[in-house]
C-alpha positions in Angstrom: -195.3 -85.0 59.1 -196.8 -86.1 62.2 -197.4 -82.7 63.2 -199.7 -82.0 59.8 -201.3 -85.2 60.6 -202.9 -84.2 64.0 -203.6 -81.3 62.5 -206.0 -82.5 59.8 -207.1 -85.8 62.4 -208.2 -82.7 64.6 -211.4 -82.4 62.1 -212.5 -85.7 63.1 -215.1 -86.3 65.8 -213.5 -87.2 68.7 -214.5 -90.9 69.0 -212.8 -91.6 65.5 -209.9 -89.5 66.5 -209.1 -91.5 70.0 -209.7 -94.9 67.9 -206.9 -93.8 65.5 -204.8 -92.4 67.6 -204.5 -95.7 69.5 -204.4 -97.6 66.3 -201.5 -95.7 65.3 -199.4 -96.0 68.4 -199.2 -99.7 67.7 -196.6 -98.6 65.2 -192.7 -99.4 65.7 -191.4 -97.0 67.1 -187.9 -96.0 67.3 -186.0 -95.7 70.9 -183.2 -93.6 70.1 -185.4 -90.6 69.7 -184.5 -88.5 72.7 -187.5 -86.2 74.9 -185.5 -83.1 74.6 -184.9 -83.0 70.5 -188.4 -84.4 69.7 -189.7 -81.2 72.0 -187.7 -79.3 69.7 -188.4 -80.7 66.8 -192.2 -80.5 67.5 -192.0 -76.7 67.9 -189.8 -75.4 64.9 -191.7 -77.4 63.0 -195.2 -75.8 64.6 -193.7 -72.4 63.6 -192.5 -72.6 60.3 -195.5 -74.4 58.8 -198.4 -71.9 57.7 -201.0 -73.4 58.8 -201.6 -72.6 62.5 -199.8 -75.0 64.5 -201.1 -74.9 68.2 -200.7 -75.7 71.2 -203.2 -78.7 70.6 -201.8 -80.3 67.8 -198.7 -79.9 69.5 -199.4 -81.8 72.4 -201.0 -84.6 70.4 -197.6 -85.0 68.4 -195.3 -85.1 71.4 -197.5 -87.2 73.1 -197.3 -89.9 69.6 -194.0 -89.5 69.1 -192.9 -90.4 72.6 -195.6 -93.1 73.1 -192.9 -95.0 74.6 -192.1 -93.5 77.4 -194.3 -93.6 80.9 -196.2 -90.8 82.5 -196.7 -88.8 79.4 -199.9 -87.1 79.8 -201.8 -84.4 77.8 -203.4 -81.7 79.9 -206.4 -79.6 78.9 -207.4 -76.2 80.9 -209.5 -73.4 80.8 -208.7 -70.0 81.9 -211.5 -68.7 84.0 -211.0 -65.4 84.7 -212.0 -64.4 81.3 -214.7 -63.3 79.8 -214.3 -64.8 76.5 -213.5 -68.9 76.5 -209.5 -70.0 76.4 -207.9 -73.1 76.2 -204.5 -74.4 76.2 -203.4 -77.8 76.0 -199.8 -79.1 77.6 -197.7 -82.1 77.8 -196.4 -82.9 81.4 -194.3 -86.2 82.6 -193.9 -86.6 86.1 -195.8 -83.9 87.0 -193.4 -81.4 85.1 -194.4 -79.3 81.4 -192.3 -80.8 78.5 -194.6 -78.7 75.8 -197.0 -76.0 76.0 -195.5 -73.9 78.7 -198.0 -74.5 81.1 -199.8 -71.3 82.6 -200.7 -71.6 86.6 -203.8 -69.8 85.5 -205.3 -72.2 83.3 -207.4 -75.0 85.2 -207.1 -78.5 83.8 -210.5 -79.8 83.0 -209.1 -83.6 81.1 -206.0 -85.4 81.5 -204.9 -88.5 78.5 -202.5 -90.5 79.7 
């Protein structure tokens, strides 16, 4: 569900998407939820539904649904040596990739942590 949420708050300018995303991560949350299954979780779901599930939404939902945890960061980068624009968004915590199997060729241009 939370997955098909990011997905649609993606059509959102951004300003009303950051105000709702930190609204919503005032909600409860529920501690036994474990990094490694929500990972999981996060990208069987992203490949069954039909509806495109990127690396982007993907991020966003990991980085939600373990809002409790310190050092979560979303990472945004651009691959340069292209001559057509690519991005790629990944989830790192303490400096390693958790989600969005991070290419070494992709530059990060915005960290939200």
């Amino acid at each position: 569900m939370s997955l098909i949420f990011f997905k649609i708050a993606l059509l959102l300018p951004f300003s009303k998407f950051k105000f709702l995303f930190e609204h919503i991560s005032k909600l409860p949350i529920c501690s036994s939820h474990r990094q490694e299954l929500i990972v999981q979780y996060v990208k069987s779901v992203g490949k069954i539904l039909p509806f495109g599930f990127t690396c982007l939404p993907q991020a966003l939902t990991v980085k939600f649904l373990l809002r409790n945890q310190k050092d979560i960061i979303i990472k945004i980068g651009i691959l340069r040596e292209t001559t057509s624009f690519q991005s790629h968004a990944w989830v790192e915590k303490n400096h390693q990739t958790i989600i969005g199997e991070s290419d070494k060729n992709y530059t990060p241009i915005w960290n939200w942590s």
